[in-house]
N, C-alpha and C positions, 0 to 999 in steps of 0.2 A: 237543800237550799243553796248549793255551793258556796258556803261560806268562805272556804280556807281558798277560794279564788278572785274574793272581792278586793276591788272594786267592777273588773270584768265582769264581773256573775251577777250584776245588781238587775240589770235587765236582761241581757245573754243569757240563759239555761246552761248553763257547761258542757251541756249535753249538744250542745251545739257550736264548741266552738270549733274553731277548723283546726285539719291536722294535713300534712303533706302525706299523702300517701296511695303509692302505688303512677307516681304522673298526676294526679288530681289532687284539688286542693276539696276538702270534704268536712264537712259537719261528723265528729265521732259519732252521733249516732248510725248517722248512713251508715260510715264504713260500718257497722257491726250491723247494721241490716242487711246490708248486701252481702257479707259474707256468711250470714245466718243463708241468706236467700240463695244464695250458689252451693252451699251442701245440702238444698233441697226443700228447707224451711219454706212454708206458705200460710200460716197462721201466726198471729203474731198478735199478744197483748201488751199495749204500752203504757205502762204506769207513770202517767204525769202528777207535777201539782200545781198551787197555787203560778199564776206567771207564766205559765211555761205551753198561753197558746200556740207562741213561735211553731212550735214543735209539730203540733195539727199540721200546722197552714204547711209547713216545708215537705209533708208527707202528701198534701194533695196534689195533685196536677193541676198546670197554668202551662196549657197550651198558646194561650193568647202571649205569654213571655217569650215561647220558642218558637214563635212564629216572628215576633218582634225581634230576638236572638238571629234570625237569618236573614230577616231584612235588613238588618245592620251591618249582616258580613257575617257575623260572628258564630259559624256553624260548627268549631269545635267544640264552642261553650253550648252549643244546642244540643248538640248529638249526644252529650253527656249528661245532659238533664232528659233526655225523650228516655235513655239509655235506662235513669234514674226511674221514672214515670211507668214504663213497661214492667217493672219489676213488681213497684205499687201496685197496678191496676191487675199484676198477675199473682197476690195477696189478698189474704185477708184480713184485715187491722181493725183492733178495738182499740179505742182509746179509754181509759180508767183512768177517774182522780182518784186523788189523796188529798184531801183538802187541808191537812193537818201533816208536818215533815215528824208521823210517828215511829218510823223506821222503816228498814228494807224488812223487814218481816213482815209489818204493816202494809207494806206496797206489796210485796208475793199474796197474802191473804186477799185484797182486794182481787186478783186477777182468777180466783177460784171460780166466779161462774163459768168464766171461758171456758175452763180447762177440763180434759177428759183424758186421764192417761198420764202417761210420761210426758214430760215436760221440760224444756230448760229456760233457765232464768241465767239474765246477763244484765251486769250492771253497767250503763251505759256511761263511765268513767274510765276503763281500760280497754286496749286492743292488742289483739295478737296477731303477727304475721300469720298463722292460718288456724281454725279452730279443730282441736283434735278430735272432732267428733264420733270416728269411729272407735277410740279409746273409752267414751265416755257409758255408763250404764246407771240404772235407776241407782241414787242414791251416790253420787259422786259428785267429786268436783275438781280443779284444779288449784294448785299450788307450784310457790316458789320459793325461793330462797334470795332474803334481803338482810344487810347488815342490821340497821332498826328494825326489829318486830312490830314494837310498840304499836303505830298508829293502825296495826291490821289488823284484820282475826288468825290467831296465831295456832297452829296445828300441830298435834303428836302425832307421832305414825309408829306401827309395828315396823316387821323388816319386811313383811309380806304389803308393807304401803296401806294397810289400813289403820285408818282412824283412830285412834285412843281414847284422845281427847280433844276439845276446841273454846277456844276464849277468844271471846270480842275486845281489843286492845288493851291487852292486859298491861299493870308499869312493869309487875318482870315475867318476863315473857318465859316459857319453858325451852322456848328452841328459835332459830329463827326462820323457818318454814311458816311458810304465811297464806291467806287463802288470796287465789285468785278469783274473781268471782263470776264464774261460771259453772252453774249449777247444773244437775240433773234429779227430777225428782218424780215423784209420784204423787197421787192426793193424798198421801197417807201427812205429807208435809203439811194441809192444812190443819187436820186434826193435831197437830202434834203445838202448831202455833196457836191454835184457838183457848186450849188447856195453860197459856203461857203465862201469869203477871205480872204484870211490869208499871215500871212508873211514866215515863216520859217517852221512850221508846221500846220498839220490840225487835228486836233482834233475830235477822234470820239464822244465826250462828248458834243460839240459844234452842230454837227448833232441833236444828242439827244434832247440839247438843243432847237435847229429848230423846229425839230417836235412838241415837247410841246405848242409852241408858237402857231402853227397853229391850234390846238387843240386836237392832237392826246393825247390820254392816256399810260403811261408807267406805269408800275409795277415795285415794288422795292420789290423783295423776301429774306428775311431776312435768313444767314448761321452763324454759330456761326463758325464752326472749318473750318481755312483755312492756307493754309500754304504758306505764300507770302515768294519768294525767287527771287524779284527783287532786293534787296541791300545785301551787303556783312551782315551786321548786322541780317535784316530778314532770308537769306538764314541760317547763323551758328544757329538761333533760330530756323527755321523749322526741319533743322535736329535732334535739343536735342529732340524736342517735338517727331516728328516722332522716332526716336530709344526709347522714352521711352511710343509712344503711345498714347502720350497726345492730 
């Protein structure tokens, strides 16, 4: 629901607000579609919820805007939306509600009929300068190291970087290695979330969790540069860094 960026988020989806990046001024979800789409990605489930038709509409093409864009003049603002459009129409996109904000575990189980195989899940809250995809295998994820733990899902790792254990914001944290959230999984993840109880939300960290237990191995691949802009505080700090590059 983007709370922790209200009063901006009351009708903005956050998932759409703009970030400076790369020469273009973009909606974070783009960037993280088109960079999905440049390491080869062409299927794509997008977990919306209540509010959040913005999100639709900015995915379809409006050719009658970029026709209006160059009759105006305005043919770099064109070329970058036709740029945006080619990549859509060279996808496949579902859109999936959630009609209830019952978690990100919640929203991964929703996207099960899509899916067939290996799969990655990306929370459209953070971005990275480039995603390590060839690093990534079923049953991984990435992490990093932040002074607060607290407000993340907080990760142990062996010396060999697997997995130990995983908590959804814990008050004391075991470490301060924290997930970054981009996933890689199987459908084995659905089963593991379906089995789960919970009260108000479901936890896709809780899954995780499961898994481990039963004895699956996860991977914690370690990023240093990441640009978290789920709080007001993180996002005005991704932006300095990002405009100066950092």
């Amino acid at each position: 629901m983007g709370t922790r960026l209200l009063p901006a988020s009351k009708e903005i989806p956050k998932e759409m607000f703009p970030i400076p990046f790369n020469g273009q001024f973009k909606p974070i979800i783009q960037i993280i579609f088109e960079q999905l789409y440049d390491i080869g990605i062409r299927d794509f489930v997008i977990v919306v919820g209540r509010g959040k038709r913005v999100i639709e509409d900015h995915f379809t093409p409006d050719y009658d805007f970029i026709n209006y864009l160059e009759a105006k003049g305005k043919v770099i603002q064109a070329n970058y939306l036709r740029q945006f459009y080619q990549k859509v129409e060279n996808s496949r996109i579902a859109f999936v509600n959630q009609p209830e904000p019952k978690g990100f575990g919640d929203a991964v189980l929703r996207a099960e009929p899509f899916i067939q195989g290996e799969f990655l899940v990306v929370a459209a809250d953070t971005i990275l300068p480039m995603i390590p995809i060839s690093s990534m295998v079923v049953n991984s994820f990435l992490v990093t190291t932040v002074q607060d733990p607290r407000p993340y899902g907080v990760v142990l790792v062996d010396k060999q970087g697997c997995v130990i254990d995983i908590e959804e914001k814990p008050k004391q944290p075991k470490s301060n290695l924290v997930v970054v959230p981009y996933y890689m999984f199987d459908e084995e993840i659905f089963d593991e979330l379906r089995q789960i109880k919970y009260e108000e939300e479901l936890q896709l960290t809780d899954g995780i969790k499961g898994l481990i237990k039963r004895g699956r191995r996860f991977k914690a691949i370690m990023v240093d540069k990441v640009y978290d802009l789920g709080t007001v505080e993180n996002y005005i700090e991704s932006l300095r860094r990002l405009l100066n590059n950092d």
